[in-house]
C-alpha positions in Angstrom: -90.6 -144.3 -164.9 -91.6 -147.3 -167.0 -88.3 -149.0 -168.3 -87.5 -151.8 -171.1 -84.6 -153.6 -169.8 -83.0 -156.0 -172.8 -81.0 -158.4 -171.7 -80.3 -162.2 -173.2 -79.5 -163.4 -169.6 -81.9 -162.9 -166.8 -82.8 -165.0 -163.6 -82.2 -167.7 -163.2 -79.1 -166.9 -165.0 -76.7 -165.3 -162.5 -75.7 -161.5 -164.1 -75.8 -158.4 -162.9 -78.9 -157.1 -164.5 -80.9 -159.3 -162.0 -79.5 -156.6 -159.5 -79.9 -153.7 -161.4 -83.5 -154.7 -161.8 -84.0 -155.0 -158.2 -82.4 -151.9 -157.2 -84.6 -149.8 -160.1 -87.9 -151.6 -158.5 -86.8 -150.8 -154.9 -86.9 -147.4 -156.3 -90.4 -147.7 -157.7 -90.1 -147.9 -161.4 -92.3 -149.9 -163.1 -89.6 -152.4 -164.9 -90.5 -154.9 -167.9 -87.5 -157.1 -168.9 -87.5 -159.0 -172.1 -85.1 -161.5 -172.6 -84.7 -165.4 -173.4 -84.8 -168.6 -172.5 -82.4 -169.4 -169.6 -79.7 -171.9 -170.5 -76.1 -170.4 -169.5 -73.7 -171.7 -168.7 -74.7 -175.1 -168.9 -76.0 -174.8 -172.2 -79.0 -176.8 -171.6 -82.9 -175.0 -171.2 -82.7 -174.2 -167.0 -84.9 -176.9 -165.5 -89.0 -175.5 -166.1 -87.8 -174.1 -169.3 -88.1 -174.9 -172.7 -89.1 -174.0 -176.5 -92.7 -174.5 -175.0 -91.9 -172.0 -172.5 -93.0 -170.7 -170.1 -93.0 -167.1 -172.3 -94.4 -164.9 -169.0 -94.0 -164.3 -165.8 -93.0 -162.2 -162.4 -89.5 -162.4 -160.6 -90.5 -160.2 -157.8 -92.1 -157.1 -159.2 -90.9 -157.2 -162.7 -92.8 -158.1 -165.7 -90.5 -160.9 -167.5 -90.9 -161.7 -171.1 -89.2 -164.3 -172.6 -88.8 -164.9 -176.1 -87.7 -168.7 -178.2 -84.2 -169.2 -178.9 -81.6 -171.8 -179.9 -79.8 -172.8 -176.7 -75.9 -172.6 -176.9 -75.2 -176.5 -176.5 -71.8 -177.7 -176.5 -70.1 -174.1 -176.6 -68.4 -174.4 -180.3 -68.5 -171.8 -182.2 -71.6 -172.7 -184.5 -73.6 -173.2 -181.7 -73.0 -169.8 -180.1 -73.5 -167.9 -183.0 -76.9 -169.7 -183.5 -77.9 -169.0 -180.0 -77.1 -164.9 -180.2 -78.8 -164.2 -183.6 -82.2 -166.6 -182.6 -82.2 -164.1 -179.6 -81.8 -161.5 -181.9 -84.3 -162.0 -184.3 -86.7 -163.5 -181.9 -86.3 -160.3 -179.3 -86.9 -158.3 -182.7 -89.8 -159.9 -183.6 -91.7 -160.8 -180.5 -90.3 -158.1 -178.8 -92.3 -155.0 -180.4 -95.9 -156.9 -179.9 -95.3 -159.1 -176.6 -94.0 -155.1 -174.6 -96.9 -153.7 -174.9 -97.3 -149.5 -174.1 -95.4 -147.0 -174.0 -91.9 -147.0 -172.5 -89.9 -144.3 -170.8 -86.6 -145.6 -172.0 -85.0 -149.1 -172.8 -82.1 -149.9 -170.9 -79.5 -152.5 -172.4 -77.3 -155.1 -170.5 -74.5 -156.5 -173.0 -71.8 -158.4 -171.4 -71.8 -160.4 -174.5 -73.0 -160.7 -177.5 -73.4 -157.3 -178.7 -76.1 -158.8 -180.9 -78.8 -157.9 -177.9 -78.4 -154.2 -179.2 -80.3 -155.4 -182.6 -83.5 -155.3 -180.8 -83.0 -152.5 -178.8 -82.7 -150.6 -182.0 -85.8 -152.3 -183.9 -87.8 -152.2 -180.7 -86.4 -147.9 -180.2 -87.3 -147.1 -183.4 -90.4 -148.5 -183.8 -91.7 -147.4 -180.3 -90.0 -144.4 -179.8 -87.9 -144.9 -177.0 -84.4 -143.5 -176.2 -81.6 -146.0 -175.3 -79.1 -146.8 -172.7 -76.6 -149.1 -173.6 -74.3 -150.9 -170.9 -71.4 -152.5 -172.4 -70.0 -154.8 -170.4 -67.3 -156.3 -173.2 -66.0 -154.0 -175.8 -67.0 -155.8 -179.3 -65.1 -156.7 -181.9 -62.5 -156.8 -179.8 -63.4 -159.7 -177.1 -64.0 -161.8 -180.6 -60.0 -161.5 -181.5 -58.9 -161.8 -178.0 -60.3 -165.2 -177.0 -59.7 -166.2 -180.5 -63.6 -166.8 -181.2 -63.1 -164.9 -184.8 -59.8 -164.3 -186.1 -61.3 -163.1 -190.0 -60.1 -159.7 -190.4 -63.1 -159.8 -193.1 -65.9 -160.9 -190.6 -64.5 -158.6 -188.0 -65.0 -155.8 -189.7 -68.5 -156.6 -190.3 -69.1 -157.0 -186.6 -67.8 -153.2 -186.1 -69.9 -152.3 -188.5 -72.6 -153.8 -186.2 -71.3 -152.2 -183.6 -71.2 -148.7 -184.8 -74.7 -148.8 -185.8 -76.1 -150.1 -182.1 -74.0 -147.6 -180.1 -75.2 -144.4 -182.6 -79.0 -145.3 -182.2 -78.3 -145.4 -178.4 -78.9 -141.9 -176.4 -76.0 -142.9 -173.9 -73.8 -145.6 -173.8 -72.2 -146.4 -170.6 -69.1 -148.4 -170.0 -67.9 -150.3 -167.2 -64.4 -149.6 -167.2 -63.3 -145.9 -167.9 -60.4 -147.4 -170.2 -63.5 -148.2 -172.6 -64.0 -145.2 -173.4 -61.4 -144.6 -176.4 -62.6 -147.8 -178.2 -66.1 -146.5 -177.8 -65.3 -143.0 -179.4 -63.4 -144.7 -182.3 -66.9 -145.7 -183.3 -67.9 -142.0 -183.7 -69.6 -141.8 -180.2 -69.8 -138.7 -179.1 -67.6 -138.0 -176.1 -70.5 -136.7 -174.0 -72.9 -139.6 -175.0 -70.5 -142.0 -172.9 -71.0 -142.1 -169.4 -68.8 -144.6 -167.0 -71.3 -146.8 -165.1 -68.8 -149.6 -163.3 -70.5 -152.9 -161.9 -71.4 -152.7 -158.0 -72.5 -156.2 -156.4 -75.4 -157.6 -154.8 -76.2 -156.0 -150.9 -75.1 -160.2 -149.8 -71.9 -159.3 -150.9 -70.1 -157.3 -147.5 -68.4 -158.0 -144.1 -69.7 -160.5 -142.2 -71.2 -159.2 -139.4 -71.1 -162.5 -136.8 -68.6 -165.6 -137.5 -69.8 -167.3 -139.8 -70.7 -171.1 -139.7 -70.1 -173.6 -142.2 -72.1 -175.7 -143.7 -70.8 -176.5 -146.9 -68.7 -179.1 -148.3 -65.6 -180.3 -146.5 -62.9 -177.9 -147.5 -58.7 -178.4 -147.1 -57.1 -177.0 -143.8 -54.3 -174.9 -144.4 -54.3 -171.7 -146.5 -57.0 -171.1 -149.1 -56.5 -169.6 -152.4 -60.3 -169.1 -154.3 -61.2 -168.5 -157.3 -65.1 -168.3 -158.4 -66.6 -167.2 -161.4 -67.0 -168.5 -165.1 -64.2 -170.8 -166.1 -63.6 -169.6 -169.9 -60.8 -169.0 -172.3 -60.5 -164.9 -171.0 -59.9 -166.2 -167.1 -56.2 -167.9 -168.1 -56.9 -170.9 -166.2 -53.9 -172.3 -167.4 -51.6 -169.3 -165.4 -53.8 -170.8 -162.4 -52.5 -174.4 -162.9 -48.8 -173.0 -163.3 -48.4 -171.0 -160.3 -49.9 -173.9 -157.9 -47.8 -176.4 -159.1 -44.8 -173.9 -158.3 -46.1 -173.8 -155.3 -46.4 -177.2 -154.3 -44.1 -177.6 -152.5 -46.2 -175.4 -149.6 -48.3 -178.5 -148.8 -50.6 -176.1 -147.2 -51.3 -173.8 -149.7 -54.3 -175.3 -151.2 -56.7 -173.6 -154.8 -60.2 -173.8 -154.5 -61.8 -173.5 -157.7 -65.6 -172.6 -158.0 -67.8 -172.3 -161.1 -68.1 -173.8 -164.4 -67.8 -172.6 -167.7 -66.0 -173.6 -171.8 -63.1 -175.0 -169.9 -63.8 -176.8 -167.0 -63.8 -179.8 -169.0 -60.2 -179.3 -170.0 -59.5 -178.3 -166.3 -60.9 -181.7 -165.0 -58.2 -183.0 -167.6 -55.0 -181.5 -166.2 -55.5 -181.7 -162.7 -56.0 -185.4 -163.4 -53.2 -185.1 -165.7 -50.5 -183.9 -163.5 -51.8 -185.4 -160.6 -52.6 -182.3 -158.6 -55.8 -182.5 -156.9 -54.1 -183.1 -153.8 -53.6 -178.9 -153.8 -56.0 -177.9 -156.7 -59.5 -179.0 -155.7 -62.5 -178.4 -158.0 -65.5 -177.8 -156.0 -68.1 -177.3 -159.0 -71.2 -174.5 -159.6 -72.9 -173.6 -156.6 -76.0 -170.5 -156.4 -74.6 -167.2 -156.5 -76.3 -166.6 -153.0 -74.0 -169.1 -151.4 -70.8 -166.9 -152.6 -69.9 -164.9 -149.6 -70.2 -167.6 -147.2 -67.5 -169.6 -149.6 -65.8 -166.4 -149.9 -65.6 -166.1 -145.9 -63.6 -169.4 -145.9 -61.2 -167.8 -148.0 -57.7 -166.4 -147.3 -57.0 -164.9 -150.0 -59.5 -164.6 -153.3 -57.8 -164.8 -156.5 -58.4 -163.4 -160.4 -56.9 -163.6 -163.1 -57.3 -162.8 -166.8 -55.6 -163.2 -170.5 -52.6 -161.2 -171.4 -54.7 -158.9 -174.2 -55.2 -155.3 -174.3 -58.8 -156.0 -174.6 -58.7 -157.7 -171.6 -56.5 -155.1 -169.6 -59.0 -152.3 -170.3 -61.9 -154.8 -168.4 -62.5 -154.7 -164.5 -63.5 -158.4 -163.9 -66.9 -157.9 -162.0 -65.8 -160.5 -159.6 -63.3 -157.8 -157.8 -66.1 -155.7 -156.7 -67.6 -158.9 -155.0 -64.4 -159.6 -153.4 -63.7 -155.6 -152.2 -67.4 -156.0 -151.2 -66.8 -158.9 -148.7 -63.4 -156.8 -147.2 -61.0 -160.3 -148.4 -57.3 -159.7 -149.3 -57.1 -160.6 -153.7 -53.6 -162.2 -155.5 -54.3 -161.0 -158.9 -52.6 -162.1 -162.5 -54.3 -159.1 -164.6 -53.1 -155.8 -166.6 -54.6 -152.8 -166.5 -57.8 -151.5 -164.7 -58.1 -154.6 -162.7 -54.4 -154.4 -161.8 -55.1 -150.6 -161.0 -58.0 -151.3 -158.6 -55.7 -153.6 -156.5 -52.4 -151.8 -156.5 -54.6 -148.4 -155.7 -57.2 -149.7 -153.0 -54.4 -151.7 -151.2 -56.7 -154.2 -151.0 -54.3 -157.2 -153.2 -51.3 -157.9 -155.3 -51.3 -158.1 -158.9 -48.5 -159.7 -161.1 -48.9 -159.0 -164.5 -51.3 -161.5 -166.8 -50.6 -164.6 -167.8 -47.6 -164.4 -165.3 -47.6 -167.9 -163.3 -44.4 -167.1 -161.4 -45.9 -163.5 -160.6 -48.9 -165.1 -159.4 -47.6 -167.7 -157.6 -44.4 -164.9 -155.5 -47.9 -162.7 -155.1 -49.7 -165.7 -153.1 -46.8 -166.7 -151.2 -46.3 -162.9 -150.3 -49.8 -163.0 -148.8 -49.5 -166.7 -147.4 -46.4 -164.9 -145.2 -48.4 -162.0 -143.7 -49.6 -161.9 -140.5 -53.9 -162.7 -140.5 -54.1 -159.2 -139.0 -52.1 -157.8 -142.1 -54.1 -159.7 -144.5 -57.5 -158.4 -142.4 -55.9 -155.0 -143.1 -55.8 -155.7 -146.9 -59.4 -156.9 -146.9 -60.2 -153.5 -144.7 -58.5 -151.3 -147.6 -61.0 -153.2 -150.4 -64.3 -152.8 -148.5 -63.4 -149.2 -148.2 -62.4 -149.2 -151.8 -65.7 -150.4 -152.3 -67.8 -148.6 -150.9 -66.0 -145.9 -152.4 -66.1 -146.1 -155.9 -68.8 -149.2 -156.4 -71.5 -148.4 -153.8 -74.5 -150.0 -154.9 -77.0 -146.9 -153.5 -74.3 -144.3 -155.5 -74.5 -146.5 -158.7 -78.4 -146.4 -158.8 -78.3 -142.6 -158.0 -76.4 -141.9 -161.1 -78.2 -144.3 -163.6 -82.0 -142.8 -162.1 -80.3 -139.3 -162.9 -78.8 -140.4 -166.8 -82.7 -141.8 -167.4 -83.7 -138.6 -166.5 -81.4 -136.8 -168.3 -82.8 -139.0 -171.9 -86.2 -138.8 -171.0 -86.0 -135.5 -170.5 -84.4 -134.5 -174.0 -86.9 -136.6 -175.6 -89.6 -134.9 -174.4 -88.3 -131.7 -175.3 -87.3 -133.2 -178.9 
């Protein structure tokens, strides 16, 4: 098939999609991806990137078209909005001339803003081409919840928004099954919603061999990681609580990896309270590197705000940690709380809950290594499971089908 894949963030931006793409290549579709100008998280054009360009090129087999934007800057609010409409409007415009022919379908990424659906629909409509839509956070909802927007008035408008993407779509899938009654609110049919979770990259499994380590020096003792974007929704501050209640372990030490809206403020209190003897901040390193951090790990930690938004998300982080077969100490509701508790893989204390956190780490920090290798076993098995990469890919090839299909006979 020849696919349209929409998405605002593509290599060398680390998402999903940029596995999704591979996998639909591997599989011999001929895949086109139009998206913009690389500059997350750091909010600054990716170096050999800029409003000059460059517009084309390959990443492996795929046809990448890239379109101008307003890069996101400082993250405050006015910047943000600025950098999700230009993509918008620019995707819009450009869009419909720059992807040239005849597309079987247009798949959409949207892990936020939902404002990547606006050219999906212009580009649909114009070109004739039925539309899968993967939401990845539920909109307006993720707006309220990390207080980005709290105007009932201007809410409203962005359901609005909303309602018209997902009814111009011919399937919408959702990453977490407890999306779906949000997504039927919008007058979605039930049987236009499909549950399509995250899987991770092949890197991400057992190791076969020890591994050696080449990184940076790390703290002996017992090590607590957390990686991933460092932002309002990962209640960085129920993090900071439950170390310094366990302080008094002087061998329990928090490895931090990523960057993101609050690492700034991080920096702050670690400095603040004088913690970075336990608490150690290793910075952004390439996705690629991940499991060979993660297989210095103990014990790989996640956590996320006390919101029912929030609660109905699975973090795609956990697959990547089932994936690599590590015990987890969650502080999470919900789905991700579900997916530990029910794989046996971790313990999860309920969000926002330091003490929680903090008695589920020192639970783990007790166990025996061959009890916490059990755990790890449990979540690989979980894994493969439930968020089997090959599985995933089997199911989207047969929902593309399924649209291309009715189209035809339309």
């Amino acid at each position: 098939m020849r696919l349209l894949v929409i998405t605002q963030y593509f290599w060398p931006e680390n998402f999903r999609i940029n596995d999704l793409v591979e996998g639909l290549l591997e599989r011999g579709h001929d895949v086109t991806v139009l998206t913009g100008l690389p500059n997350y998280p750091s909010g600054q054009f990716a170096e050999g990137f800029g409003l000059g360009g460059p517009y084309r090129g390959m990443h492996g087999k795929a046809n990448v078209i890239r379109v101008p934007m307003i890069r996101r800057g400082k993250a405050r609010a006015i910047n943000l909005i600025l950098n999700y409409f230009s993509f918008a409007l620019s995707a819009s415009i450009f869009g419909c001339w720059r992807c040239k022919g005849k597309y079987d379908a247009i798949f959409v990424f949207e892990p936020s803003p939902v404002t990547v659906g606006i050219p999906a629909r212009v580009i649909g409509k114009i070109k004739s081409v039925p539309i899968l839509f993967w939401i990845q956070d539920l909109w307006p909802e993720s707006l309220s919840a990390t207080g980005a927007v709290t105007s009932p008035r201007i809410l409203k408008v962005v359901e609005k928004l909303v309602r018209w993407i997902y009814r111009g779509c011919a399937l919408v899938l959702v990453q977490s099954e407890a999306f779906i009654p949000a997504v039927t609110q919008l007058d979605v049919m039930s049987q236009k919603i499909r549950y399509f979770p995250n899987s991770a990259e092949n890197m991400y499994r057992l190791p076969q061999t020890e591994i050696d380590w080449n990184g940076p020096q790390l703290p002996t003792g017992f090590r607590v990681m957390f990686a991933g974007n460092i932002g309002v929704a990962q209640s960085m501050e129920t993090i900071m609580e439950a170390a310094e209640l366990l302080k008094g372990h002087s061998d329990i030490h928090w490895i931090i990896l990523g960057d993101g809206r609050l690492s700034p403020w991080l920096r702050e209190e670690v400095a603040k309270r004088n913690s970075g003897g336990w608490i150690h901040l290793m910075g952004r390193f390439p996705v690629e590197t991940m499991p060979n951090w993660f297989s210095q790990a103990d014990v790989l930690l996640v956590t996320l705000r006390k919101d029912p938004v929030f609660a109905s998300t699975i973090p795609s982080k956990i697959q990547s940690y089932l994936a690599c077969g590590k015990p987890i100490a969650g502080a999470l509701d919900g789905e991700g709380a579900r997916i530990l508790e029910s794989s046996g893989a971790g313990i999860a204390a309920p969000a926002g809950d330091a003490k929680g956190l903090a008695d589920a780490v020192l639970k783990l920090y007790k166990m025996s290594a061959t009890e916490r290798r059990n755990m790890g076993a449990n979540g690989n098995r979980y894994y493969q499971t439930h968020f089997d990469r090959t599985q995933l890919l089997d199911r989207l090839e047969d929902w593309l089908r399924e649209v291309v299909m009715e189209k035809n006979h339309a």
